[in-house]
C-alpha positions in Angstrom: 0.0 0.0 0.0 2.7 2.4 1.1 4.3 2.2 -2.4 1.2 3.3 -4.3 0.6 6.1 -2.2 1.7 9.8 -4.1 4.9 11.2 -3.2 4.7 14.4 -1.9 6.8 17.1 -4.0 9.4 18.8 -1.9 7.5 22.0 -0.4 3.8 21.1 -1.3 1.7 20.1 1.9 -0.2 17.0 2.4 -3.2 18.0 1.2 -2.0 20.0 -1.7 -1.0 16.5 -3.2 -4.4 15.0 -3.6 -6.1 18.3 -5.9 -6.8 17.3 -9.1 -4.1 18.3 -11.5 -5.3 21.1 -13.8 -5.6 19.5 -17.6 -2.5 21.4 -19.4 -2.9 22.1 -23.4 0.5 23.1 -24.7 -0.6 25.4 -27.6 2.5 26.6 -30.1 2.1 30.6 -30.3 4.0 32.7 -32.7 4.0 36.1 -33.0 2.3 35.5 -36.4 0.4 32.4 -36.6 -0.3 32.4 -40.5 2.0 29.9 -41.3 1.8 30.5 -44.8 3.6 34.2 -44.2 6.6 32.6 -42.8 10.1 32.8 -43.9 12.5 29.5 -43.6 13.4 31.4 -40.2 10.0 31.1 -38.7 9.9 27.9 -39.8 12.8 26.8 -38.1 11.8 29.0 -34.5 8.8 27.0 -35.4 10.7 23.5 -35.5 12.9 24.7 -32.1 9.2 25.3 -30.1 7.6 21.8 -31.2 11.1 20.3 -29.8 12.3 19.6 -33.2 15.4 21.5 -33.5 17.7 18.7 -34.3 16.4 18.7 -38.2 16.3 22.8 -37.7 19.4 22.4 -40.0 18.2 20.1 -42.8 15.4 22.6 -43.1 17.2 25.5 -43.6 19.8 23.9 -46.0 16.5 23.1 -48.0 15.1 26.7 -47.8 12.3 25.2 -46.6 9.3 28.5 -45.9 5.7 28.7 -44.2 4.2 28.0 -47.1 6.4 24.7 -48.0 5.4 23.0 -44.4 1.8 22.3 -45.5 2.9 20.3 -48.5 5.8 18.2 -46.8 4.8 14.2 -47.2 7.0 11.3 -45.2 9.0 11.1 -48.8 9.7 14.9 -48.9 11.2 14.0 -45.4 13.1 10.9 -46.1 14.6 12.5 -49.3 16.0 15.5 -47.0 18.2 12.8 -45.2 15.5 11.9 -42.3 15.4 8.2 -42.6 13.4 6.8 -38.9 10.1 6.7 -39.5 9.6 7.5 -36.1 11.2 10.9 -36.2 9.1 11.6 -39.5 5.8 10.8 -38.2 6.9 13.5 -34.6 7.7 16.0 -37.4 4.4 15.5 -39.9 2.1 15.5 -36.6 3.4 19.0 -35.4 3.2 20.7 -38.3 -0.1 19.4 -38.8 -1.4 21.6 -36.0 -0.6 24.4 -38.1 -3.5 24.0 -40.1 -5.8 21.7 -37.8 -7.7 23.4 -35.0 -6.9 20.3 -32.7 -4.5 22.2 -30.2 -7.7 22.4 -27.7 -10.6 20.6 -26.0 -13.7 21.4 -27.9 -16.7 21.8 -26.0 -19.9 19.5 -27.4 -23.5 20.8 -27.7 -26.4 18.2 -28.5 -28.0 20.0 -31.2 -31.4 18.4 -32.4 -30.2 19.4 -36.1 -26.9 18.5 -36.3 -26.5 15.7 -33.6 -23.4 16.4 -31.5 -21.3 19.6 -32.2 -17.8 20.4 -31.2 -17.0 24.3 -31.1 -13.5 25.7 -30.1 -12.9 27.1 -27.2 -12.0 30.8 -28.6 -15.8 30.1 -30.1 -17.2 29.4 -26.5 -15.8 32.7 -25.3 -17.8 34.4 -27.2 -20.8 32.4 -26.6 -20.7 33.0 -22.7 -21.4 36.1 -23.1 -24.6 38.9 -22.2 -24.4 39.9 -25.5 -25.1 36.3 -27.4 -27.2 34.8 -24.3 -29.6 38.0 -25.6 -30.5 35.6 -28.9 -31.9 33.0 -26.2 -35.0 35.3 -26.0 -35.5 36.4 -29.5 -37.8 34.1 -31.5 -36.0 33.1 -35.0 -39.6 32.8 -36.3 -41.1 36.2 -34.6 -45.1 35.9 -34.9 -44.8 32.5 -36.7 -44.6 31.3 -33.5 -48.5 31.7 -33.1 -49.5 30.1 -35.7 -47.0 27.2 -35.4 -46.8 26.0 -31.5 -43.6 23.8 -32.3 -42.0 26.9 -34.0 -40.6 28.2 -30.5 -36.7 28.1 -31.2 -34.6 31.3 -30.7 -31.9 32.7 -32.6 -29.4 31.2 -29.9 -29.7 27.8 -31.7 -29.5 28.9 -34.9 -26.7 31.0 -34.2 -24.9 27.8 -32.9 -25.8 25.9 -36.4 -24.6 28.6 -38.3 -21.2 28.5 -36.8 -21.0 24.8 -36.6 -21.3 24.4 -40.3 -19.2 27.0 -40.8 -16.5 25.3 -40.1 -17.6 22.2 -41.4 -17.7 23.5 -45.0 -14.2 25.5 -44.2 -12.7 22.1 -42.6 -13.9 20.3 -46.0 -12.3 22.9 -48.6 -8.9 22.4 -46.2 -9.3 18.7 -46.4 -9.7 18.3 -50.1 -7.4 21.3 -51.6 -4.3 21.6 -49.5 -3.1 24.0 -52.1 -5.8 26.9 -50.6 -3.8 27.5 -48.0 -6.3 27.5 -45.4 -5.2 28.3 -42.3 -6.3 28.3 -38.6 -7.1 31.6 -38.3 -9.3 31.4 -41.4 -11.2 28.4 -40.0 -11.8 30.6 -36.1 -12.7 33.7 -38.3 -15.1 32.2 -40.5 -16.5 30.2 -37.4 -16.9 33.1 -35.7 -18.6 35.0 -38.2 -21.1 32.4 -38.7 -21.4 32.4 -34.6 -22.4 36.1 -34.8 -24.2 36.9 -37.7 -27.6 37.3 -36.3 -26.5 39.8 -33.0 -28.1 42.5 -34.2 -32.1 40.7 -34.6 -34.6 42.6 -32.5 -37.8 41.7 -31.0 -39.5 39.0 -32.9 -36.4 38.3 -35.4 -37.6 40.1 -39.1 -40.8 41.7 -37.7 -38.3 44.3 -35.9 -36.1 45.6 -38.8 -39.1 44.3 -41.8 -41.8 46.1 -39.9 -41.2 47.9 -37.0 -38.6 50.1 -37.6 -39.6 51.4 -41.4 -42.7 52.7 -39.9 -41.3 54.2 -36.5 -37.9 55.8 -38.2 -38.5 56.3 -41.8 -36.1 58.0 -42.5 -33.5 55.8 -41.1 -32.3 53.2 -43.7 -31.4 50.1 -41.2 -30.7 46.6 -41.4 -29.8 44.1 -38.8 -27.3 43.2 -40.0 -25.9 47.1 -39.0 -26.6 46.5 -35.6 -24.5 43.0 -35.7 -21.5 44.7 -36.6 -22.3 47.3 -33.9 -23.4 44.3 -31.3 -20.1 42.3 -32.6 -17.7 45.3 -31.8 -19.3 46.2 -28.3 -19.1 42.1 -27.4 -15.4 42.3 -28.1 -15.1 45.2 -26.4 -16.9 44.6 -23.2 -15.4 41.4 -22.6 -12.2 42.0 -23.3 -11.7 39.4 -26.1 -8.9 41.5 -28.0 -6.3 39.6 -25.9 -8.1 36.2 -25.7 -8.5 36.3 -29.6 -4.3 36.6 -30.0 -3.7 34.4 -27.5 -5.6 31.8 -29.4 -3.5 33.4 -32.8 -5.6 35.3 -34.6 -4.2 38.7 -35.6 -6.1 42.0 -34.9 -7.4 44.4 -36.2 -7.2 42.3 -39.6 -9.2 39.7 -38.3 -12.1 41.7 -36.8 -12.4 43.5 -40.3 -12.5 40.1 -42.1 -15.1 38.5 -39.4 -17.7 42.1 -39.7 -16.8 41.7 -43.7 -18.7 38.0 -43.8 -21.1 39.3 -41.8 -22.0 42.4 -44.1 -19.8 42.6 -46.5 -16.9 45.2 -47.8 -16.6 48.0 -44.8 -15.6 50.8 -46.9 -18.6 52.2 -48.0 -16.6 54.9 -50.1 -14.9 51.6 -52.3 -15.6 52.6 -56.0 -17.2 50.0 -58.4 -13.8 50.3 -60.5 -11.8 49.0 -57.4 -11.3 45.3 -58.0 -11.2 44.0 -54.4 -13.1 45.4 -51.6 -12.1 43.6 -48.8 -9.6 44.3 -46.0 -9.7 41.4 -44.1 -8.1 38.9 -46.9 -6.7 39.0 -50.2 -8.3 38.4 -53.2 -6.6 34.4 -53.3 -8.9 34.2 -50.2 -11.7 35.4 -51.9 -13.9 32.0 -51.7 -13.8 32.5 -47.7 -16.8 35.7 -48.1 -19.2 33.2 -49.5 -19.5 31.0 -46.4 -21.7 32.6 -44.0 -23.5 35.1 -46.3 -22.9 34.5 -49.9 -24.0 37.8 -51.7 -23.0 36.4 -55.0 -26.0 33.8 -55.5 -27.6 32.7 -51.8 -25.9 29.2 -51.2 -24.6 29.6 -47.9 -24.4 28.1 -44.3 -26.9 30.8 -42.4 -29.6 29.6 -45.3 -28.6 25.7 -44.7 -29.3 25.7 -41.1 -32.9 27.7 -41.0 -33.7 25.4 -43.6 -33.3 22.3 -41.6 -34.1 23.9 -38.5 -37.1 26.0 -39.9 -38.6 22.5 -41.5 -37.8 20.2 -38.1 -39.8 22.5 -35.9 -42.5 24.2 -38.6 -43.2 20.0 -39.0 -42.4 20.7 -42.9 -40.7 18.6 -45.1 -37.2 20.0 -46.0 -36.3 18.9 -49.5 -32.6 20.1 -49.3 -29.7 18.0 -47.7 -26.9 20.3 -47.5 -24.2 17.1 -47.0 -24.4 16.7 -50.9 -23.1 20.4 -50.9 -20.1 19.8 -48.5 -19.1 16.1 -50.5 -19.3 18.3 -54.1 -17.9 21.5 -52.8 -14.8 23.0 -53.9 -12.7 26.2 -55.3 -12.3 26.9 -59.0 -10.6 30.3 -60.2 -13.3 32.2 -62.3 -13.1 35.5 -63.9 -9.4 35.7 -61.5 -11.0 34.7 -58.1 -11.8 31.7 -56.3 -15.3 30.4 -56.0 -17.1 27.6 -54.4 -18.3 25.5 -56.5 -20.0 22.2 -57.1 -20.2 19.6 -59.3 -22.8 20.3 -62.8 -25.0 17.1 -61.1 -26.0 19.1 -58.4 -28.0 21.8 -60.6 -31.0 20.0 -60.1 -30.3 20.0 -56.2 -29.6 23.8 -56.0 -32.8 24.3 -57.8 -34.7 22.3 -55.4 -32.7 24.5 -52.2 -34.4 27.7 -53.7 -38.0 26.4 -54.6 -37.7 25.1 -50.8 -37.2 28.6 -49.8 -40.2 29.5 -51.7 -41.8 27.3 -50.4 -41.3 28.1 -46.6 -42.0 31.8 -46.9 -45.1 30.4 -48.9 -46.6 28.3 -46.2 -44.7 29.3 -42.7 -43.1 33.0 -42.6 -45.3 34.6 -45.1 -48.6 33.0 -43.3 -51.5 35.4 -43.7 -52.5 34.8 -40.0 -48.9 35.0 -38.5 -48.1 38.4 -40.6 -51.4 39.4 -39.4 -50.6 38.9 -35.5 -46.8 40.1 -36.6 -48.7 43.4 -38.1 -50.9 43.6 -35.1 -47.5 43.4 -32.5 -45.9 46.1 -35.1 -49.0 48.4 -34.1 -49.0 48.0 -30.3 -44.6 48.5 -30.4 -45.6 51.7 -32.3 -48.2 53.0 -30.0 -45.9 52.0 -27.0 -42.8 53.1 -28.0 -42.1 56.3 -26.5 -43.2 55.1 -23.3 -40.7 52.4 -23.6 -37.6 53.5 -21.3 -34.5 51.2 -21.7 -31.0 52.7 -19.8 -27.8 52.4 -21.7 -24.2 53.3 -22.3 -23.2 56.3 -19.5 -27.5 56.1 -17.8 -29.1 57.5 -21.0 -32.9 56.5 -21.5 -33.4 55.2 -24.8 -37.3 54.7 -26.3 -38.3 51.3 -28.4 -36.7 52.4 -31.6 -33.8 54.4 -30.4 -32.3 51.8 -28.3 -30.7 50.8 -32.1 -28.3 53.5 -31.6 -26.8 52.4 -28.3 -25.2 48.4 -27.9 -26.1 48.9 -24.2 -29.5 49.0 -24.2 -30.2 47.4 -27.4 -28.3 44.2 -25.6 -31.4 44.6 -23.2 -34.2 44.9 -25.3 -35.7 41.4 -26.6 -39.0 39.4 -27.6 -39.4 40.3 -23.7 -40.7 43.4 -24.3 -44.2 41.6 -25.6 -44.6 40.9 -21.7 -43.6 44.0 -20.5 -46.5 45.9 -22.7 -48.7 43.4 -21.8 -48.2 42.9 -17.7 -47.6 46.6 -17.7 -50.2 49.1 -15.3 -49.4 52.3 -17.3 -51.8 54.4 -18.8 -49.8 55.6 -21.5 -49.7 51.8 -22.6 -53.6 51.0 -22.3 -53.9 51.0 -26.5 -50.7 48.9 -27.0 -51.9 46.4 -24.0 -54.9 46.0 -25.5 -53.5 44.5 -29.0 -51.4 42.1 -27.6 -54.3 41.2 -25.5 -56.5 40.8 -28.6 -53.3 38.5 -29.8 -53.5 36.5 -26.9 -57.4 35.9 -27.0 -57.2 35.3 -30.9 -59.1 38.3 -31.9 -57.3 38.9 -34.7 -57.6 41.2 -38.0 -59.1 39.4 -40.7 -58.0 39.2 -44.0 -59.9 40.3 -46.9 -58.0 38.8 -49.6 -54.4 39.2 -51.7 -53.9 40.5 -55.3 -50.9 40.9 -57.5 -49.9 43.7 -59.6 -49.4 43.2 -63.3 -45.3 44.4 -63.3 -43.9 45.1 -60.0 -44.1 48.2 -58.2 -41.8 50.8 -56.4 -43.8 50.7 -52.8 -42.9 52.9 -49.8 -45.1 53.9 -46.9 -47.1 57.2 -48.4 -48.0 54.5 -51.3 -49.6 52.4 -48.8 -51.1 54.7 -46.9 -52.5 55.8 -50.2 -54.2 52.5 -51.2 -55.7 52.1 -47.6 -57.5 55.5 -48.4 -58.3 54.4 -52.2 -59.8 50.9 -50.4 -62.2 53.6 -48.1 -63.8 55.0 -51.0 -64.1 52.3 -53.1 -67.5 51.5 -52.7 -69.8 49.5 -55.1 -72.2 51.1 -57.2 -74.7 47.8 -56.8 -73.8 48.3 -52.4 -75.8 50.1 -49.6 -74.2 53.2 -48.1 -74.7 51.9 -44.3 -71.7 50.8 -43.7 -68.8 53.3 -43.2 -65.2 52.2 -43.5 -62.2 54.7 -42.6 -58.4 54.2 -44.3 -57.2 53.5 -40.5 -59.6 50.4 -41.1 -57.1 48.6 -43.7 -54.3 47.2 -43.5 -52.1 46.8 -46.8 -48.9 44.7 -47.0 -46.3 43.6 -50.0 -44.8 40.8 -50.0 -42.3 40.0 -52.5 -41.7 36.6 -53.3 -38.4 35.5 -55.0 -35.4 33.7 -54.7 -33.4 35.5 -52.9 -32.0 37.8 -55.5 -35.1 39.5 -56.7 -36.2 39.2 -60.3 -33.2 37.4 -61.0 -31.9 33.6 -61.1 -28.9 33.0 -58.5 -28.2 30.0 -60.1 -26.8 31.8 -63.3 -24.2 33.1 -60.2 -23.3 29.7 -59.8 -20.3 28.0 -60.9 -19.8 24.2 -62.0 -17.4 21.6 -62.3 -17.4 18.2 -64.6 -15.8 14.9 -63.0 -14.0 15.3 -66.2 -11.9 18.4 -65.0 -12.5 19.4 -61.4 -10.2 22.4 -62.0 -12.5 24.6 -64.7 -15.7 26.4 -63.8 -18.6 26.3 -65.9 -21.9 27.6 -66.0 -24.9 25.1 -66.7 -28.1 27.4 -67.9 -31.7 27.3 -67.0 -32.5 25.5 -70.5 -30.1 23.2 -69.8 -31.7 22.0 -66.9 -35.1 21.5 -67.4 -38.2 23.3 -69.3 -40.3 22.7 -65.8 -38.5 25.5 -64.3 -39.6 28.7 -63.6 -39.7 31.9 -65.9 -39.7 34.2 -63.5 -37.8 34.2 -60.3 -39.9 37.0 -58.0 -43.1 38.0 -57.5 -45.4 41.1 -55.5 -48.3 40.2 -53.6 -50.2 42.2 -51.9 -52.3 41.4 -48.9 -55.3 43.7 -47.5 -56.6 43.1 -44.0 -59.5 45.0 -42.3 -59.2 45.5 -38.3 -63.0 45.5 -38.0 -64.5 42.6 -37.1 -68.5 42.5 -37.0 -69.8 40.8 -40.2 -71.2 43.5 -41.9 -68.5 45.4 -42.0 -66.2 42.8 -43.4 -68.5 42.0 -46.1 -68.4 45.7 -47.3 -64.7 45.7 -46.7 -64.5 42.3 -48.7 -66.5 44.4 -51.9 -64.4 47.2 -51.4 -61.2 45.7 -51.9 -62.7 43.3 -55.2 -64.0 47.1 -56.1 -60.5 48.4 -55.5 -58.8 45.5 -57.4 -60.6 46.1 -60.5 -59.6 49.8 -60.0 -56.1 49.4 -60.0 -56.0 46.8 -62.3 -55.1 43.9 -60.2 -55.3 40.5 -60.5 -58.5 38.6 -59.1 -58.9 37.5 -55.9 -58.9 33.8 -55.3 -62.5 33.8 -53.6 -63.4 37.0 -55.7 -66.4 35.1 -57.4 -67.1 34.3 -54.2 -67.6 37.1 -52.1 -68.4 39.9 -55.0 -70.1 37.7 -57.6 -72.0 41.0 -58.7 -68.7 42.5 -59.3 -66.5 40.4 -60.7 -67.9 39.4 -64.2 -68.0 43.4 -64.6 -64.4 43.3 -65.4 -63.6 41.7 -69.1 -60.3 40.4 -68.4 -61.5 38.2 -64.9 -64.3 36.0 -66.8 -63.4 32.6 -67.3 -60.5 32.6 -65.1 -58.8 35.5 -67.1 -58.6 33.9 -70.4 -58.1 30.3 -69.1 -60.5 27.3 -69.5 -60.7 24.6 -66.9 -58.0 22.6 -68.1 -55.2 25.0 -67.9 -55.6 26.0 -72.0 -56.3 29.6 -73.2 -59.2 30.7 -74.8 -57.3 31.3 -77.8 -56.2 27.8 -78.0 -59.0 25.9 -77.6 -60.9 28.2 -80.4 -58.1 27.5 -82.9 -58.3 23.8 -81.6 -62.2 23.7 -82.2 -61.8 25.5 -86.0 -59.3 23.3 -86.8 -62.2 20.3 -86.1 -64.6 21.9 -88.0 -62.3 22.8 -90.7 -61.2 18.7 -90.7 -64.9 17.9 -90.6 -65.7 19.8 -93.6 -62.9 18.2 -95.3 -63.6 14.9 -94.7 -67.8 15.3 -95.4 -67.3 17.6 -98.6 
């Protein structure tokens, strides 16, 4: 027994022996850790820290730099004069830690998307803090949530996702192209920018910087995607991650610039559209790196991968897109002198699929008439209560609903919470608001009178809207009784563009291909070259009209009105216009017979050239 007992070490006391030893990671740092910037000097200071300074010699006789290290194979070694295998393998393992993030324990997560996911350390840091915890309590579905009950996950999650397969598609471009260079900083910046994308979402996710704040500062162009840059510098700031950041190698400020640039792309907003490359953070060889988290060139990126699969899991809709394909067939080609990611020509047919499913979800979840009804109803009560809204921040300033934008401090406090604070709230001042989100609660909601489309898309802003809801009052039928008596504060008028992602146009004419043939040239593969079942056009206006008065006969006026106002403007029918104006409709030429259309899909014109060219046959053949 006495032999198995722990020796004490000379000057430690008895009971200092039994504490747990501390789990030690010995993590190379140099005082630039982008190996592929190294001269055959850092190499070798690089050789002398891994304990490898017996072959620091051999290296420098072969001039051997940064940028040779990530191609050296065991016969690269034994050809310098390093003949054990042993010693081989020590070297080949260090110097793969230049470009493998393995130096650290990962934390795991048990994500119900993505199974069990391992994030850095540097990545946990700035997870733990006030600033990301906020996401827990913002919705990433906003009023979809009361339409859907399992559609209750927050941004948080998402967030998570987001970075998580950032650095799987990164890791997967390492793995199969050495010759990119990829190196550990690139992987934690791109990770991180995934991570942090969405810390600028307000209350209710798109409802806050879609609806909200267009109608409470007009005159304020803002996205959210503003404030995450803003958020993103304050979280650095305010937990003092400058020094944790270096320690784990990145380089600052270069690597800040290139983690705000993924988010929202080139930071100079003075760069001129004859100026090649915009970007600070990396060079233009790096260029394929911007189109991992937010891909402004055509749409096919991780943030939209994630809220697919996580969007479908909890909406209890069928997601047609598996984004594995994407990382097997991923990889960089040089087109028009910059890298792209691209994939192989097969996977048109896929990528088509990833955009009609996007459709699809703002079709039947996020554009749902009755959850952008409660979302326009929430939009109301925020307006009415937002001056009476009093959030501290930076230095005790009070900041309103909509101003609390303009200061990280208290925009870090305000969240979906603010729903309960209207609606548990005594005040006076908030009566009006309280009441909508009561009305939400008990499901007394606006009703819908219908949705039209324009024939060629319009330029809408608020005074347009505000004009149609007045146009909607005063159109009143001819054939309709004059005793009901509806105001332009009684409508509601929204537009909702549907597209795929890039407005009118196709982002798969932005995308690149490659043949198993050559893997190294970038082609592009045409809509006709696809498939004639494709779409001709890409985006699309509707717009939706709801009344806030409730009693029947007022919403069967309103319900005539807006068929009255339809014709007016020119608009397309309603779907149930037969239905609830059938004095009205067959007044307009163009809406008989299902504008043009017979029952089977064929034009009018058609089936009369079809019928003539009967009778004509008939005439032949009986002549």
């Amino acid at each position: 027994m006495a032999s198995r007992k722990r020796s004490l070490k000379p000057g430690s006391s008895h009971e200092e022996a039994f504490i747990t030893p501390e789990k030690r990671v010995s993590v190379v740092r140099l005082p630039d850790s982008d190996f592929t910037g190294w001269g055959v000097e850092e190499a070798c200071t690089y050789l002398r820290k891994e304990d490898l300074s017996e072959w620091e010699d051999t290296f420098r006789a072969q001039k051997i730099t940064g940028v040779g290290l990530r191609y050296l194979k065991d016969a690269d070694l034994e050809n310098i004069g390093i003949k054990c295998l042993g010693d081989r393998l020590r070297i080949l393992h260090s110097l793969q830690k230049l470009w493998h993030i393995e130096a650290e324990p990962n934390k795991v997560f048990n994500d119900p998307i993505h199974g069990h996911v391992e994030l850095h350390p540097l990545l946990i840091k700035f997870i733990d803090t006030p600033q990301f915890q906020r996401l827990r309590n913002i919705k990433q579905l906003g009023g979809t949530y009361y339409v859907f009950p399992g559609a209750s996950h927050n941004r948080f999650e998402h967030s998570i996702g987001v970075g998580y397969l950032a650095g799987q598609l990164v890791q997967a471009l390492n793995e199969k192209q050495p010759e990119l260079l990829i190196t550990c900083r690139d992987i934690l910046c791109v990770q991180i920018a995934g991570l942090c994308h969405d810390l600028g979402h307000g209350p209710f996710s798109h409802m806050f910087d879609g609806m909200f704040m267009p109608k409470a500062r007009p005159e304020k162009i803002w996205k959210h995607e503003t404030a995450s840059l803003a958020m993103f510098d304050y979280l650095v700031e305010d937990n003092n991650l400058k020094p944790v950041m270096e320690e784990h190698g990145l380089l600052l400020p270069q690597d800040l610039d290139f983690i705000k640039e993924q988010i929202a792309g080139p930071l100079d907003a003075n760069s001129g559209p004859g100026q090649k490359w915009k970007y600070k953070g990396r060079s233009a060889d790096k260029s394929f790196l911007y189109e991992i988290v937010a891909n402004k060139r055509n749409g096919i990126d991780v943030d939209k991968w994630d809220y697919f699969a996580r969007d479908c899991y909890h909406l209890g809709i069928q997601n047609n897109f598996d984004y594995h394909r994407f990382l097997k067939f991923a990889r960089v080609c040089e087109v028009d002198e910059q890298k792209q990611i691209c994939t192989r020509d097969k996977e048109v047919g896929n990528l088509y699929d990833m955009f009609h499913t996007r459709n699809c979800l703002h079709r039947r979840a996020y554009q749902h008439k009755v959850g952008n009804i409660i979302e326009t109803m929430i939009t109301e009560a925020f307006l009415k209560a937002d001056k009476h809204i009093q959030i501290e921040g930076s230095k005790g300033k009070i900041f309103t609903l909509s101003k609390a934008i303009d200061d990280m401090v208290a925009y870090t406090k305000l969240t979906d919470n603010v729903f309960e604070q209207i609606l548990n709230s005594s005040s006076l001042e908030l009566a009006e608001a309280r009441k909508i989100l009561d009305n939400i609660l008990r499901r007394n909601l606006y009703k819908c009178l219908g949705q039209t489309q324009p024939d060629k898309t319009l330029k809408v802003n608020q005074e347009l809207i505000h004009s149609w809801e007045a146009e909607l009052a005063q159109s009143i039928p001819h054939c309709r009784s004059q005793d009901v008596s509806l105001q332009p504060d009684d409508f509601v008028v929204s537009v909702i563009v549907m597209d795929y992602g890039m407005k009118e146009k196709n982002p798969i004419n932005n995308v690149r291909f490659y043949c198993k043939e050559d893997p190294t040239k970038a082609i592009q593969i045409r809509k006709n070259q696809v498939s004639k079942l494709l779409p001709e056009q890409f985006a699309e206006q509707l717009i939706r009209v709801c009344c806030k008065k409730k009693d029947e006969k007022s919403l069967e006026a309103a319900k005539k009105q807006f068929v009255q106002w339809c014709m007016n403007k020119n608009f397309s029918k309603p779907q149930d216009g037969d239905v609830i104006a059938p004095e009205l409709t067959p007044l307009k030429p163009s809406w008989r017979n299902n504008e043009g259309e017979s029952s089977d899909g064929k034009s009018k014109q058609a089936n009369s050239a079809l019928v003539n060219g009967v009778k004509k046959v008939t005439t032949q053949l009986f002549k």
